[in-house]
C-alpha positions in Angstrom: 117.3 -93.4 68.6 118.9 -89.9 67.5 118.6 -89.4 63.8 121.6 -89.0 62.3 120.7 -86.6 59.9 120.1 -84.0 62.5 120.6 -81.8 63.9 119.8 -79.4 61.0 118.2 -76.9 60.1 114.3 -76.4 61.3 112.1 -75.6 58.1 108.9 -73.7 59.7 106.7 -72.4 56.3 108.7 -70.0 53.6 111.9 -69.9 56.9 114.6 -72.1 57.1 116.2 -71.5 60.5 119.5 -72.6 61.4 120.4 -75.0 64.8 122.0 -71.8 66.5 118.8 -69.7 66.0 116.8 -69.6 69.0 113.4 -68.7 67.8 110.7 -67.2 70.6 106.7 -68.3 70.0 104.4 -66.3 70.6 101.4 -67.3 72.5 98.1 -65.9 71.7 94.7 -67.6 72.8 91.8 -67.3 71.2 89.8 -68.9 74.0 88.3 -67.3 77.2 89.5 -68.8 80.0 93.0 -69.0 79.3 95.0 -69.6 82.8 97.8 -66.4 82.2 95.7 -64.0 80.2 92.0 -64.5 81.1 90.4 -64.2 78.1 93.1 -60.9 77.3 92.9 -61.9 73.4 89.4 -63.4 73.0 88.4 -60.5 71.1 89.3 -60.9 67.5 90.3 -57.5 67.0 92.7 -57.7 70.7 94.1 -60.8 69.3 95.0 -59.4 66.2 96.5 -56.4 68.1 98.1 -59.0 70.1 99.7 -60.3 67.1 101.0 -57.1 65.9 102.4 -56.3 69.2 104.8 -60.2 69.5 105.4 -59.5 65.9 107.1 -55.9 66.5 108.9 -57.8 69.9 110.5 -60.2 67.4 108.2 -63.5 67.7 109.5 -65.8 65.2 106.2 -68.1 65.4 102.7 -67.4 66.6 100.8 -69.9 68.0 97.4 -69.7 68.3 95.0 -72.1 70.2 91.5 -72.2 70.6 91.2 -74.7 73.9 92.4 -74.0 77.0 94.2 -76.8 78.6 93.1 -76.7 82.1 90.2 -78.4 82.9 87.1 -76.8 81.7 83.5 -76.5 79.8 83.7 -78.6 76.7 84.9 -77.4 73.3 83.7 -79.5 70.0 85.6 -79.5 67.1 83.0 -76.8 65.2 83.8 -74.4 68.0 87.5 -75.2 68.0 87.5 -74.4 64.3 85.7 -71.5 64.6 88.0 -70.0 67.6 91.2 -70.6 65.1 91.0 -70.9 61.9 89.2 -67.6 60.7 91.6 -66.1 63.0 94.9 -68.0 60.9 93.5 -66.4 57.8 93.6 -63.0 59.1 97.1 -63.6 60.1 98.4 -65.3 57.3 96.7 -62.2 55.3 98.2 -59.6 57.5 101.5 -61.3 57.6 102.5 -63.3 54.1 106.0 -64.9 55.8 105.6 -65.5 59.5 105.4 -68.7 60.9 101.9 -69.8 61.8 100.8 -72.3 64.4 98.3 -73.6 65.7 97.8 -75.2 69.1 95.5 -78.4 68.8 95.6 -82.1 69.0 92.4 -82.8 66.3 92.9 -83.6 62.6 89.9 -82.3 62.0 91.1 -78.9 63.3 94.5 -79.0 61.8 93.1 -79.8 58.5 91.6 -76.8 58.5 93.7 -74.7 59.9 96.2 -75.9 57.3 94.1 -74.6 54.4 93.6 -71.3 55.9 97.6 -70.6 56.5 99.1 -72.5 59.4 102.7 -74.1 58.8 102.9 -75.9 62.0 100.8 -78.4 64.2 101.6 -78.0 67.9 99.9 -81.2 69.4 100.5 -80.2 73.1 98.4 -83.6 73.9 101.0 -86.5 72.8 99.3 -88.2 69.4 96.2 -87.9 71.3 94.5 -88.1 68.0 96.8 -90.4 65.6 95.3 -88.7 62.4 96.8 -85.4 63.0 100.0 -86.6 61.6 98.3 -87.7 58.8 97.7 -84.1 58.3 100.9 -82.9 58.7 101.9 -85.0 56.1 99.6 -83.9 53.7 100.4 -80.6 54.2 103.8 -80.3 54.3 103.4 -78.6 58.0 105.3 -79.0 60.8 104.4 -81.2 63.7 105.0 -80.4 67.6 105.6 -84.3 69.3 105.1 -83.5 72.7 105.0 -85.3 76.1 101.7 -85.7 78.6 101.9 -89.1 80.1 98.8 -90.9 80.2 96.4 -88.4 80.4 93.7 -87.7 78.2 93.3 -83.9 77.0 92.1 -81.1 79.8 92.8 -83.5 82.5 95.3 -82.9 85.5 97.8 -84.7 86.6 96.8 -86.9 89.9 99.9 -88.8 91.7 101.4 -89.5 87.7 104.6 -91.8 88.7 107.2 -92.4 85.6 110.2 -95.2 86.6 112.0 -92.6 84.9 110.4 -89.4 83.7 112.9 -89.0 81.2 113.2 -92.2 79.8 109.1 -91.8 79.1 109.7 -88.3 77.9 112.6 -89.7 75.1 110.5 -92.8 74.1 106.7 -91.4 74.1 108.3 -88.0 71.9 110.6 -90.1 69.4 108.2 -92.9 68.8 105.5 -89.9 68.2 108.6 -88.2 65.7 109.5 -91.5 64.1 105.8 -92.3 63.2 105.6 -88.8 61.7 108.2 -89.3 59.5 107.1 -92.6 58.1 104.0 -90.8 57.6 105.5 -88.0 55.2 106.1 -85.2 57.8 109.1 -83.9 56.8 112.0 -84.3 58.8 113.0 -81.0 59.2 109.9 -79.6 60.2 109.9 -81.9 63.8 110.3 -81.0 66.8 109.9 -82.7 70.3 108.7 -80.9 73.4 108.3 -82.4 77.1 105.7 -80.7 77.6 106.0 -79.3 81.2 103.2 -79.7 83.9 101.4 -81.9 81.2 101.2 -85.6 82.5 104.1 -84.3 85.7 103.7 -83.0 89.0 106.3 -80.2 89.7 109.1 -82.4 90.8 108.9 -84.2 87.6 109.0 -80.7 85.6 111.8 -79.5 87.2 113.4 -82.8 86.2 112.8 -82.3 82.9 114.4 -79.2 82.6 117.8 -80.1 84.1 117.9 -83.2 82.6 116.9 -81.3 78.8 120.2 -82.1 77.4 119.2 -86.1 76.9 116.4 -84.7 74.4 118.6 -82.0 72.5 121.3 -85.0 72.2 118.8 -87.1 70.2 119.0 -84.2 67.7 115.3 -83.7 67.4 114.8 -79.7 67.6 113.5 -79.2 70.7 110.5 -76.8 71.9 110.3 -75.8 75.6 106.9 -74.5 76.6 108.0 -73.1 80.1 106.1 -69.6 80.4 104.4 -68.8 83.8 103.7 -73.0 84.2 102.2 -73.7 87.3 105.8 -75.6 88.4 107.5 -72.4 88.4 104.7 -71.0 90.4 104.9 -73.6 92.9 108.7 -73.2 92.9 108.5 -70.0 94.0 105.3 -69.8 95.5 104.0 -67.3 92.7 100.7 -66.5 91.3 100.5 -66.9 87.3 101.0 -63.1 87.5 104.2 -62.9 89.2 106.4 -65.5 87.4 108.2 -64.2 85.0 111.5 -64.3 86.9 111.2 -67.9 87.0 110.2 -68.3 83.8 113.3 -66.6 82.6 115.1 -68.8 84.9 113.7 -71.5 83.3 114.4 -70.6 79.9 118.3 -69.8 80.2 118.9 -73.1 81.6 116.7 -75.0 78.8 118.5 -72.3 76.0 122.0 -73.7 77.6 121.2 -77.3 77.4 120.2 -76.7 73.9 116.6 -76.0 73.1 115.6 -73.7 70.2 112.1 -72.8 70.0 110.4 -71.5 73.4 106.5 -70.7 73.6 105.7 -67.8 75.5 103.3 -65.1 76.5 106.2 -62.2 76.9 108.4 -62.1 73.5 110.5 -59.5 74.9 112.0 -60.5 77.8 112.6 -63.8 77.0 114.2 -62.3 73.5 116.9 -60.9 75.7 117.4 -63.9 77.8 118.1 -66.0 74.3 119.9 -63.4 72.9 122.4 -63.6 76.2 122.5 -67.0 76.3 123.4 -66.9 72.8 126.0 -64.2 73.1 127.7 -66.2 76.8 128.1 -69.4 74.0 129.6 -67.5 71.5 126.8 -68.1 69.5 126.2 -64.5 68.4 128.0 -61.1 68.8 126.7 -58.4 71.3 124.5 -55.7 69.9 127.4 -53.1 70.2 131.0 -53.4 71.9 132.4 -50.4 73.0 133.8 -50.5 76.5 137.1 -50.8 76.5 137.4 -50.1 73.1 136.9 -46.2 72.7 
């Protein structure tokens, strides 16, 4: 059921944002076999210049994660912490007020990555591991309820059939949110998130996406994590290389319908999309006005 004390304001760390802002997350993988990037930032000093770079672009939120989530060689939770969290420390040092998340569904790891700076807990996995709200909690972080289905973590989807794929989308992401906040997560700091190509084949994605207005209507923030996902590429027939054009397809339709934080590799492009979306709903003014009027 939609709580009726939202929507509100999203409170992310020191930044309260309000329900028009459409904030852009910044990916950045501290892993290296990443399916975009290859390893691009797995390299403590080119993920820090990484950082710098989204920063400059205008990320509102960096998200960093320190397990790929195709399929893969193992990572244990000592390596997971040591991928991330000496990394959140540098970035929490560099930067005293941006938003700081990481990309994991263990408690052991967001416990951790708590301590050393992160405000948010982007459990991309679906209460995989029940204590990470339990974290959240005690740190006053924000928590990411997102959507895969039935499947475990770094497993594909193999002939996944929902009655509905919505309907399991709304009650696996608000049951997650509503157990949060009986927890202690605060309210304000939740956000749901179908999770795209996690737990769906591409027909259920694009699904999803057009029907995204029955998650923004339970006023639950919602986070869109559409950038280069393998159901664009199949869309379009597209290598992960060459689909950004979907991608911003993607994210204009999701902005429209209502979402307001979207995770993705390029900050800039996507920054203009939101900020047109934004400006076509009379959200926000143009950057400058004069034709017509000089």
């Amino acid at each position: 059921m939609p709580n009726e004390n939202l929507p509100g304001p999203l409170t992310l760390g020191r930044h309260s944002f309000a329900v028009q802002q459409r904030l852009v997350m910044a990916i950045v993988n501290r892993t290296p076999d990443s399916f975009f990037d290859q390893g691009a930032t797995w390299d403590e000093s080119a993920a820090m210049d990484r950082v710098h770079a989204v920063v400059a672009e205008g990320a509102d939120i960096v998200d960093i994660g320190g397990v790929a989530a195709a399929p893969g060689a193992a990572v244990g939770v000592a390596e997971e912490i040591h991928r991330t969290v000496p990394f959140v420390a540098a970035v929490r040092a560099a930067y005293p007020d941006l938003v700081i998340s990481v990309d994991t569904w263990r408690h052991e790891v967001g416990r951790e990555a708590c301590l050393a700076g992160a405000d948010l807990l982007n459990d991309t996995w679906g209460g995989q591991d029940p204590r990470l709200i339990a974290v959240a909690a005690q740190f006053g972080a924000g928590l990411v309820c997102a959507h895969a289905g039935p499947l475990a973590p770094q497993t594909r989807p193999f002939r996944v059939a929902y009655p509905d794929v919505m309907a399991d989308v709304l009650d696996r992401t608000q049951g997650l949110a509503a157990r949060a906040v009986a927890a202690g997560v605060p309210a304000g700091a939740i956000l749901i998130d179908a999770a795209h190509d996690f737990g769906k084949n591409t027909w259920q994605s694009l699904e999803v996406t057009r029907r995204l207005g029955e998650m923004t209507a339970t006023g639950w923030p919602v986070l869109v994590s559409l950038s280069n996902k393998d159901f664009i590429g199949e869309t379009l027939d597209r290598p992960p290389g060459g689909r950004l054009t979907g991608t911003l397809a993607a994210t204009a339709i999701c902005a429209w319908l209502g979402a307001r934080v979207f995770r993705v590799h390029q900050v800039q492009p996507a920054r203009e999309v939101l900020a047109m979306v934004s400006a076509i709903r009379g959200e926000q003014p143009p950057a400058r006005t004069v034709r017509g009027l000089a």
